[in-house]
NUSE-341219 format. One record per residue: residue number from 0; residue in three letters; z, x, y of N, C-alpha, C, O in turn. Coordinates in nm, 3 decimals. Layout:
R  num  residuo      n_w      n_u      n_v     ca_w     ca_u     ca_v      c_w      c_u      c_v      o_w      o_u      o_v
R  NUM      ALA        Z        X        Y        Z        X        Y        Z        X        Y        Z        X        Y
...
END
This chain:
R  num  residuo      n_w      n_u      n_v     ca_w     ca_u     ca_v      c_w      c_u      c_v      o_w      o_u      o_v
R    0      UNK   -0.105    3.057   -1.914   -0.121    3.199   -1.899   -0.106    3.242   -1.753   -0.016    3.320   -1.720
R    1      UNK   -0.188    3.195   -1.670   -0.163    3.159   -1.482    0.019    3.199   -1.471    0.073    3.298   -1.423
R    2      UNK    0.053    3.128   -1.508    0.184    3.070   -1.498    0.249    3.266   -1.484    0.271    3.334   -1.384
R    3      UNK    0.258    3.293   -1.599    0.314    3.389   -1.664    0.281    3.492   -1.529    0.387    3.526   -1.476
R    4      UNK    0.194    3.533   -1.480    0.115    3.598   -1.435    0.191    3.617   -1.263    0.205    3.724   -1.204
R    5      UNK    0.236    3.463   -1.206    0.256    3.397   -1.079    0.383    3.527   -1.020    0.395    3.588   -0.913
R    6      UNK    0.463    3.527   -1.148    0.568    3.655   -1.038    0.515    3.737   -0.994    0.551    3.748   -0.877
R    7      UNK    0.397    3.855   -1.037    0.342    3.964   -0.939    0.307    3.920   -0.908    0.307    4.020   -0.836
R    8      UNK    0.241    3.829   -0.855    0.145    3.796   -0.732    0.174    3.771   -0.601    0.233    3.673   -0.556
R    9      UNK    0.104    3.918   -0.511    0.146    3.953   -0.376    0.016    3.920   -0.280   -0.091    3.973   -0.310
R   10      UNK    0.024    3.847   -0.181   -0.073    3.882   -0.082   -0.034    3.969    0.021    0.075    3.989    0.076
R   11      UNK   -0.200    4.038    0.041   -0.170    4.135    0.122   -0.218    4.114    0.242   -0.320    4.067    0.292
R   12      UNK   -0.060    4.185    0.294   -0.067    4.166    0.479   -0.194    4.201    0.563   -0.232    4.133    0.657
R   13      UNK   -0.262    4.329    0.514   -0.351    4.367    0.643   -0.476    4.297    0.580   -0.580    4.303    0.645
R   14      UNK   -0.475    4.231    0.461   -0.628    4.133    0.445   -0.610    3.990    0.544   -0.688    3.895    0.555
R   15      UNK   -0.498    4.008    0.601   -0.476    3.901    0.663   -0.379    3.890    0.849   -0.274    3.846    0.897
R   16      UNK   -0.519    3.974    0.897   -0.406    4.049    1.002   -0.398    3.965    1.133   -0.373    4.018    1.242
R   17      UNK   -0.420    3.835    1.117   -0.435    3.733    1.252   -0.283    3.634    1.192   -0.249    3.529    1.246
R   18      UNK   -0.235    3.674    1.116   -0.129    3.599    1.049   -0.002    3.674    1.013   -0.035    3.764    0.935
R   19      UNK    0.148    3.677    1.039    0.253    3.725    0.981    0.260    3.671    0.869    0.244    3.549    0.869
R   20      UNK    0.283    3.731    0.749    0.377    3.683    0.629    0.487    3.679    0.591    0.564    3.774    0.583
R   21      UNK    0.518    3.522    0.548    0.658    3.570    0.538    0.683    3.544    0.351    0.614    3.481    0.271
R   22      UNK    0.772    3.600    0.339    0.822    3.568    0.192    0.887    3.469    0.149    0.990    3.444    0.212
R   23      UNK    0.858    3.393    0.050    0.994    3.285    0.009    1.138    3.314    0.052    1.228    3.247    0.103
R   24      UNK    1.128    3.399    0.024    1.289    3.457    0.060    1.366    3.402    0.135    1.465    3.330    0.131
R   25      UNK    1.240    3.498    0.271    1.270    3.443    0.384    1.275    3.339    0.439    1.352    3.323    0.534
R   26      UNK    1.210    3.260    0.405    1.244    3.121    0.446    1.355    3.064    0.373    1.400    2.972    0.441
R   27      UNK    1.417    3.077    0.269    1.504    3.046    0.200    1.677    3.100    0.278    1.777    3.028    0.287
R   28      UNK    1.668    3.199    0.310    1.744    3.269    0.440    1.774    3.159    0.530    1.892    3.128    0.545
R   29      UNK    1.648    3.074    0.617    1.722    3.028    0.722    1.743    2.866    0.664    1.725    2.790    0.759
R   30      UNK    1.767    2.807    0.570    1.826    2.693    0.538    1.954    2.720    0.531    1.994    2.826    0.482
R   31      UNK    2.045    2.615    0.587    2.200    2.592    0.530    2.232    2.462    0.463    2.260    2.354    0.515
R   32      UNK    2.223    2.495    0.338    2.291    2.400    0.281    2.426    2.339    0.310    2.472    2.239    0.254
R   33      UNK    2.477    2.404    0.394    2.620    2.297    0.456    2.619    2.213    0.577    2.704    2.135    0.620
R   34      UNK    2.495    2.250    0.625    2.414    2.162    0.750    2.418    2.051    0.706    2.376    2.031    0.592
R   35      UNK    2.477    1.933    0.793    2.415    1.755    0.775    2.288    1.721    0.779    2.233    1.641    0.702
R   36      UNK    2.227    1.791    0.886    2.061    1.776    0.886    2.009    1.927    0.804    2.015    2.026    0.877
R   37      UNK    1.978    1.941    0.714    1.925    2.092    0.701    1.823    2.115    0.749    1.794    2.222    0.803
R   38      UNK    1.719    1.980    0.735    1.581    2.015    0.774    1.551    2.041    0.942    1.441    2.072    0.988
R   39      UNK    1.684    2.021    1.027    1.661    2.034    1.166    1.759    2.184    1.195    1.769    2.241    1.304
R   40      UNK    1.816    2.221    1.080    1.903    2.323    1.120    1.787    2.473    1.062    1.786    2.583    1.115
R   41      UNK    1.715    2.436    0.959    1.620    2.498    0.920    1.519    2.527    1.029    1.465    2.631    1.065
R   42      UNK    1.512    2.412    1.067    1.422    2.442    1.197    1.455    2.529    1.343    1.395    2.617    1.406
R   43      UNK    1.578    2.459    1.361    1.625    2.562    1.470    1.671    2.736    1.414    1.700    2.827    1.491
R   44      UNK    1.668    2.743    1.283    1.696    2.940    1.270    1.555    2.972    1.239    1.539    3.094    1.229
R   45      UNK    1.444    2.901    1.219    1.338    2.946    1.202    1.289    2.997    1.351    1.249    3.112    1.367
R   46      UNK    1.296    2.884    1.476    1.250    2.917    1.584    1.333    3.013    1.660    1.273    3.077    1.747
R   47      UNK    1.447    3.033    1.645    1.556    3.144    1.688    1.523    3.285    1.628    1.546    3.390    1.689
R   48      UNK    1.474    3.281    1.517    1.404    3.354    1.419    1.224    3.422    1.498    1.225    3.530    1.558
R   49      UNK    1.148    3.374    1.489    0.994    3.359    1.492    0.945    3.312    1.621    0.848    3.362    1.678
R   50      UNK    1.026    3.200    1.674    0.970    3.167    1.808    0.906    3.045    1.803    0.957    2.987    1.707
R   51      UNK    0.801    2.957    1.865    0.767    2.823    1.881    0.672    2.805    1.758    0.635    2.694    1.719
R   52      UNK    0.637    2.920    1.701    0.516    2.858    1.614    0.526    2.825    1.501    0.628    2.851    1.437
R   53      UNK    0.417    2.756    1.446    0.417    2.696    1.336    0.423    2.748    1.200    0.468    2.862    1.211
R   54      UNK    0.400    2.722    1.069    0.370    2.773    0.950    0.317    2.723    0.847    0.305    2.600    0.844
R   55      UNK    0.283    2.785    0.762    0.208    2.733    0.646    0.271    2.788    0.527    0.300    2.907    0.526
R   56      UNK    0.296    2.710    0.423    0.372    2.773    0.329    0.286    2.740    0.197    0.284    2.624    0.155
R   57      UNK    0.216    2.840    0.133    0.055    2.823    0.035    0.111    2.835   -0.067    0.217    2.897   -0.069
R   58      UNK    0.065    2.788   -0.167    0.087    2.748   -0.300    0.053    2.920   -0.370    0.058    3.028   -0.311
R   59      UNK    0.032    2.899   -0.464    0.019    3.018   -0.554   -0.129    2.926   -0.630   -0.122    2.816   -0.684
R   60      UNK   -0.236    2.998   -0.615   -0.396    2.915   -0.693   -0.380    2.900   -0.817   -0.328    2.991   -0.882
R   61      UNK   -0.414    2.800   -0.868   -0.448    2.778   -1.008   -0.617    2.815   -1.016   -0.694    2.775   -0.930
R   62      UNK   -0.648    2.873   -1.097   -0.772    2.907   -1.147   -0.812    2.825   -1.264   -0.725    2.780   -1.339
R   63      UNK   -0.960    2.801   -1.288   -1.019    2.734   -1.382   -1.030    2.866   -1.437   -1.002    2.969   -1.374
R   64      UNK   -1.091    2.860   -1.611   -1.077    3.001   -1.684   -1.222    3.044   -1.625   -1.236    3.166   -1.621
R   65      UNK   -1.333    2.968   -1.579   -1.451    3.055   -1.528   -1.393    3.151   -1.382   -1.448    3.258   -1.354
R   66      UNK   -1.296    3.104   -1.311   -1.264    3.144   -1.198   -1.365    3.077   -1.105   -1.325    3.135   -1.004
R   67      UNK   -1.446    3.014   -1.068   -1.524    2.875   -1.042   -1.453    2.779   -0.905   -1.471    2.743   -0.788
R   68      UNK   -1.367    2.775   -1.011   -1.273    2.624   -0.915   -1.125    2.686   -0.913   -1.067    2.733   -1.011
R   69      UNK   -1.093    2.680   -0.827   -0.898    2.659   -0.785   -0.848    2.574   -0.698   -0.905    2.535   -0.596
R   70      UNK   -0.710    2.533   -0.748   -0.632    2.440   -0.667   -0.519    2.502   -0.542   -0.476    2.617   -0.549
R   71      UNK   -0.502    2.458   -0.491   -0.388    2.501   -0.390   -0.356    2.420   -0.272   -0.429    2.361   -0.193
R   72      UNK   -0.191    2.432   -0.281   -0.129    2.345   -0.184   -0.065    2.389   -0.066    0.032    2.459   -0.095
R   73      UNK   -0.084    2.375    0.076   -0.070    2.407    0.201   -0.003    2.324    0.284   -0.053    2.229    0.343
R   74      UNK    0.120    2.362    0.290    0.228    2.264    0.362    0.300    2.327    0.512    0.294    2.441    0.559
R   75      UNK    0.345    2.243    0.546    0.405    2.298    0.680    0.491    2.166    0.702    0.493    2.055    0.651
R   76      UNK    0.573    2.242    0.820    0.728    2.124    0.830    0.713    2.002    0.853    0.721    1.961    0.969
R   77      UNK    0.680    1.891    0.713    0.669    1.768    0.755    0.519    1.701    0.669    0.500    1.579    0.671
R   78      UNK    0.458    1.761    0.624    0.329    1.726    0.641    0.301    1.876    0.499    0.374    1.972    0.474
R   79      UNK    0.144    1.827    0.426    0.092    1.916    0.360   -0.058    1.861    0.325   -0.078    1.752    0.377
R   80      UNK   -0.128    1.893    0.277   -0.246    1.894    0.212   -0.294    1.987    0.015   -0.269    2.096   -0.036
R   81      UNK   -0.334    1.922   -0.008   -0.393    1.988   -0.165   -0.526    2.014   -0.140   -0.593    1.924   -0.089
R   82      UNK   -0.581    2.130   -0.168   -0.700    2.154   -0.193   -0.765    2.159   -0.346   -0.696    2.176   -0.446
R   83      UNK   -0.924    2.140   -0.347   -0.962    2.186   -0.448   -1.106    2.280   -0.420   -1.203    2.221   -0.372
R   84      UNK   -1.115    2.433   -0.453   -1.204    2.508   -0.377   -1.315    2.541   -0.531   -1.292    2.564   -0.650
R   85      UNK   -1.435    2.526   -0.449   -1.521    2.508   -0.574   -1.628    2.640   -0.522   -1.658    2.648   -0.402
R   86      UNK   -1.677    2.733   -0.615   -1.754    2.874   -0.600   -1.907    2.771   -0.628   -1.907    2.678   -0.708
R   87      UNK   -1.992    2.799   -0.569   -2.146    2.745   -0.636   -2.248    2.793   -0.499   -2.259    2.778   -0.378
R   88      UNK   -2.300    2.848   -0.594   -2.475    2.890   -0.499   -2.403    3.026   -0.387   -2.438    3.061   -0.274
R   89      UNK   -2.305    3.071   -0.467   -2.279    3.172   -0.404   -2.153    3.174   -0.229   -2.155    3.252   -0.133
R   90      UNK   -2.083    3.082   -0.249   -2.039    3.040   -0.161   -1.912    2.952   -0.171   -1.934    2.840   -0.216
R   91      UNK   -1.803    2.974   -0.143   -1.706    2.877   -0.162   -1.694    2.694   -0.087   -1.692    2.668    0.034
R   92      UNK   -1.690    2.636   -0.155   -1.673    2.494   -0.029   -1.550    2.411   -0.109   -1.521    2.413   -0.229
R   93      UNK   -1.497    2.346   -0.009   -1.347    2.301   -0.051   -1.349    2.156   -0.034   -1.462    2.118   -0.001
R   94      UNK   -1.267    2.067   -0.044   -1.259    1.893   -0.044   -1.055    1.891   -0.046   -0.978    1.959   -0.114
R   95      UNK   -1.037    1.822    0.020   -0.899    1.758    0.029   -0.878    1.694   -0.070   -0.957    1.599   -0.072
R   96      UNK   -0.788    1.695   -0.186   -0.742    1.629   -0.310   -0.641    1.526   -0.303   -0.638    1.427   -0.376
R   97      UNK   -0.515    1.569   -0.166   -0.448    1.473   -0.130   -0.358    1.513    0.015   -0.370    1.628    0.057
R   98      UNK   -0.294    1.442    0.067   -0.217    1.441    0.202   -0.136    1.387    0.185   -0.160    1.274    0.141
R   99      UNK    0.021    1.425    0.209    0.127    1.388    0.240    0.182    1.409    0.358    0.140    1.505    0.422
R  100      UNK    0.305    1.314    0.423    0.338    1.335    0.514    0.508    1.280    0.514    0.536    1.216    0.413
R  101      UNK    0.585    1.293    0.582    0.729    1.283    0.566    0.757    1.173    0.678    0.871    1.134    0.699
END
């Protein structure tokens, strides 16, 4: 049902105003698939693009049906993490589920 749901789902910019957003899109924009390296040519129109900094590219949450617990995955160039964020006693607290790295 989640699933179905995932195309509207927008975050909003000014709940999050220490951070630019960018859209899939846009990042999809600066890959070239006719690049030998893409992942270094990706990199150089991103920083030609945005400038030295970094990014995070967030999953879309899976919800438990209490809304309780959700999952979500947080990656950046090279490297990511899985979360699992758990609601109890009034308060969110989270645990690392897994780490990858390239």
């Amino acid at each position: 049902m989640q699933c179905k749901k995932w195309h509207h789902f927008k975050l909003e910019p000014q709940r999050i105003p220490f951070k630019t957003l960018l859209s899939a899109h846009d990042l999809v924009n600066l890959y070239d698939s006719k690049a030998t390296d893409r992942s270094s040519r990706f990199l150089q129109n991103y920083q030609k693009k945005y400038g030295n900094h970094g990014f995070y590219q967030v999953s879309i949450p899976v919800f438990s049906r209490d809304k309780k617990v959700f999952y979500i995955d947080l990656n950046t160039f090279g490297s990511g993490q899985s979360f699992l964020f758990t609601f109890k006693n009034g308060k969110w607290t989270h645990r690392v589920v897994s780490t990858w790295m390239s």
